[in-house]
C-alpha positions in Angstrom: 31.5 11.4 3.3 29.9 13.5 0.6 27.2 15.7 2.6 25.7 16.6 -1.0 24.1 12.9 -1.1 20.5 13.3 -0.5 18.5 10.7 1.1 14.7 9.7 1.0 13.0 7.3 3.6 9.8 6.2 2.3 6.8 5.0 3.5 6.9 5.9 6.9 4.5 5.6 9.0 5.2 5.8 13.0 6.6 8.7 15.1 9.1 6.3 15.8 10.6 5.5 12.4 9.9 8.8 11.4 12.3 10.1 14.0 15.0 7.1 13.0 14.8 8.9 9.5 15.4 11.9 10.4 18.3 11.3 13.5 19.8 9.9 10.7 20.0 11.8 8.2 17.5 11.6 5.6 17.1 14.8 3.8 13.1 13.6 2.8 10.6 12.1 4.6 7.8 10.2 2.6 4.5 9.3 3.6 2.3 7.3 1.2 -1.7 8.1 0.9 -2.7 4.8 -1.6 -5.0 2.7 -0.1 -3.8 -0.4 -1.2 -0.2 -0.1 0.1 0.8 -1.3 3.4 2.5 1.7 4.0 -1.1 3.8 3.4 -1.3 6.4 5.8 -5.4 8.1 5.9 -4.7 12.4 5.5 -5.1 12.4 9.3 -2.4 10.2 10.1 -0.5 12.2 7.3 -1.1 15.5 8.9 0.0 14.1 12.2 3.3 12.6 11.4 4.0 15.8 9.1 3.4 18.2 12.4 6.8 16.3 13.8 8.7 16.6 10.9 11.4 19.6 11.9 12.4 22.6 9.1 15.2 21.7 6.9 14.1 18.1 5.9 11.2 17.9 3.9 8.2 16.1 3.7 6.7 14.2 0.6 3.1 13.0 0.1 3.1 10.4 -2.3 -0.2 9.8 -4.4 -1.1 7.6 -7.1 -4.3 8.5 -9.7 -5.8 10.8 -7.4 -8.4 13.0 -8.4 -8.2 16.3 -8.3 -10.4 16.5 -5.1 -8.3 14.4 -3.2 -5.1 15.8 -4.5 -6.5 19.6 -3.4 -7.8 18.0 -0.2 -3.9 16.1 0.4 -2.2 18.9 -0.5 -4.3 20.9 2.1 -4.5 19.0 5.1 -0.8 17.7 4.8 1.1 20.6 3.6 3.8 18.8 2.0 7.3 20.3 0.7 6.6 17.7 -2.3 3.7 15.9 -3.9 5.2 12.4 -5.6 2.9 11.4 -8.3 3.0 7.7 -8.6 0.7 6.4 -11.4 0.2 7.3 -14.9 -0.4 11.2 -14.5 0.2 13.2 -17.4 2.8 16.1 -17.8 0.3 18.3 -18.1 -1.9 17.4 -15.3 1.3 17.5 -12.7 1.6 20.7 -14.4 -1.5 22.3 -13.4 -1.2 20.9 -9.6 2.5 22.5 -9.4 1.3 25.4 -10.7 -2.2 25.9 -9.0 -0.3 24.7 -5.3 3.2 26.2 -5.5 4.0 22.5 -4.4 7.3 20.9 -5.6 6.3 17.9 -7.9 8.0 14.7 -8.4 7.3 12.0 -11.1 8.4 8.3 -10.2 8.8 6.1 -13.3 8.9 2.7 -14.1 12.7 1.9 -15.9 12.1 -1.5 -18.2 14.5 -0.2 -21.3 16.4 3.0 -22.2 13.5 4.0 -24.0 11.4 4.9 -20.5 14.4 7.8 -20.3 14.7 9.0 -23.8 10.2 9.5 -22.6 10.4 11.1 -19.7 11.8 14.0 -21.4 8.8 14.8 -22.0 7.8 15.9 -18.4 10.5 18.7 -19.3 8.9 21.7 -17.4 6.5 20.0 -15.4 8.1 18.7 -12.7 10.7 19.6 -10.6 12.5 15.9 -10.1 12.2 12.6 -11.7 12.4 9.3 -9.3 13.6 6.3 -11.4 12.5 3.1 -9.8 11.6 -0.6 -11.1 8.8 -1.2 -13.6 5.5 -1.3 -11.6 4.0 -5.0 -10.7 1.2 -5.2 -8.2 1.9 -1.7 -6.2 3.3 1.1 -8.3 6.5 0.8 -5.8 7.7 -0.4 -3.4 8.3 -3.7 -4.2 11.5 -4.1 -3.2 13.1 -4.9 -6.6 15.9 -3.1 -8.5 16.4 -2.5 -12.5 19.4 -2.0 -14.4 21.1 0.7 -13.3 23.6 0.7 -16.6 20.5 2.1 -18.5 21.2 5.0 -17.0 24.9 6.0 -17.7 25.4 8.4 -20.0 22.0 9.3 -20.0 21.8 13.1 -20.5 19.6 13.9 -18.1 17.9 17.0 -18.6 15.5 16.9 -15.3 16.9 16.5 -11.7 16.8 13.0 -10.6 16.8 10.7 -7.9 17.3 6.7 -7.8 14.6 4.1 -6.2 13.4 0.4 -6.1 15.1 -2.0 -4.3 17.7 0.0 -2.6 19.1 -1.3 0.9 21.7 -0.6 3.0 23.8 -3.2 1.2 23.5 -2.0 -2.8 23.0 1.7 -2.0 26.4 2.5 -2.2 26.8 0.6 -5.6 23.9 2.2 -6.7 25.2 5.6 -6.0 28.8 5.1 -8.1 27.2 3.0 -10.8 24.5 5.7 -11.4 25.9 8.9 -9.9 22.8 9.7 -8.8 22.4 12.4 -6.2 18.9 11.3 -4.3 18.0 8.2 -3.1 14.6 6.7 -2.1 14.1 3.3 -0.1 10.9 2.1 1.0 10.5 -1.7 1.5 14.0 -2.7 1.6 14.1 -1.0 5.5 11.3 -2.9 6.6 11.3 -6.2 8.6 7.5 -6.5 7.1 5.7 -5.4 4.5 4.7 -1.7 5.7 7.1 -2.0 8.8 9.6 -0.1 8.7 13.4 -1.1 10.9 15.0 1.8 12.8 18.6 -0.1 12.5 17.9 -0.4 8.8 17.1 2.9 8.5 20.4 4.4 9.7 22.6 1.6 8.2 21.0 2.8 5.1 21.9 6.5 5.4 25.1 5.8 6.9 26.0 3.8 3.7 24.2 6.5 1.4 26.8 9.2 2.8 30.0 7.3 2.9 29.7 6.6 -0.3 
């Protein structure tokens, strides 16, 4: 059981599956602030779920294309650990928000080719961890559906990274000795509905992530 995995449940959105998260394991928390996801969560809601979350895991506020009023006003009423930019934000905007907040920054991208990785270099020194997950259709993420993984071996990675889209508790463990990744983030393969997340699939999921 290698302890040093490190596991992300996303998109939560009850005290209830927050606390599923957490009893088992999960090293992050996410909550999602994007209107148009089912897993949307108002700052309120955010701030509330965020209050329960204990010290040592930590909490990440995902946001896509926010402005930088409602980024300064999340960041605020939230207090995340991390702020995961989701859309097409520039290196050099994340920049200024990391540097202005003190706030870890994440960058989730969209893997069609081995091109998107020889890109992302270029958010070299802006954020602190890169999320690879499936190319964006409707939603930015969480849609449940993987890529190829074998883009990423021998990738010389050059910014911590972590390993999204369609992971379950059935592939994650594939997924982490294909990839060798050392995070991983699940969102809509946990839920029994769109936005609704399953406390059993929760821990399978982490149980898996670890024994692997």
């Amino acid at each position: 059981m290698s302890q040093s995995t490190q596991i992300k449940i996303c998109g939560l959105s009850t005290p209830e599956t927050l606390s599923a998260a957490i009893g088992a394991g999960a090293t992050h928390v996410g909550l999602v602030h994007f209107e148009p996801s089912p897993r949307h969560l108002s700052l309120e809601d955010a701030a509330r779920l965020r209050a329960m979350v204990p010290g040592g895991v930590k909490v990440v506020l995902l946001t896509v294309n926010a402005d930088v009023a409602t980024t300064g006003k999340a960041i605020e009423l939230v207090k995340p650990d991390v702020i995961q930019f989701h859309g097409n934000e520039t290196p050099e905007w994340i920049k200024v928000v990391r540097e202005k907040t003190k706030v870890e920054a994440w960058k989730a991208l969209g893997v069609k080719d081995a091109q998107t990785l020889a890109n992302s270099a270029r958010f070299e020194g802006a954020v602190d961890r890169l999320l690879f997950d499936a190319p964006a259709k409707g939603l930015p993420g969480g849609n449940g559906e993987t890529f190829r993984w074998d883009v990423l071996k021998g990738f010389d990675h050059r910014i911590p990274w972590g390993l999204a889209g369609g992971l379950t508790p059935d592939n994650v463990a594939d997924a982490i000795r294909e990839t060798g990744t050392d995070m991983v983030d699940a969102s809509s393969g946990l839920e029994s509905a769109p936005g609704v997340k399953d406390v059993d699939k929760i821990a399978a999921f982490c149980k898996a992530a670890f024994e692997a």
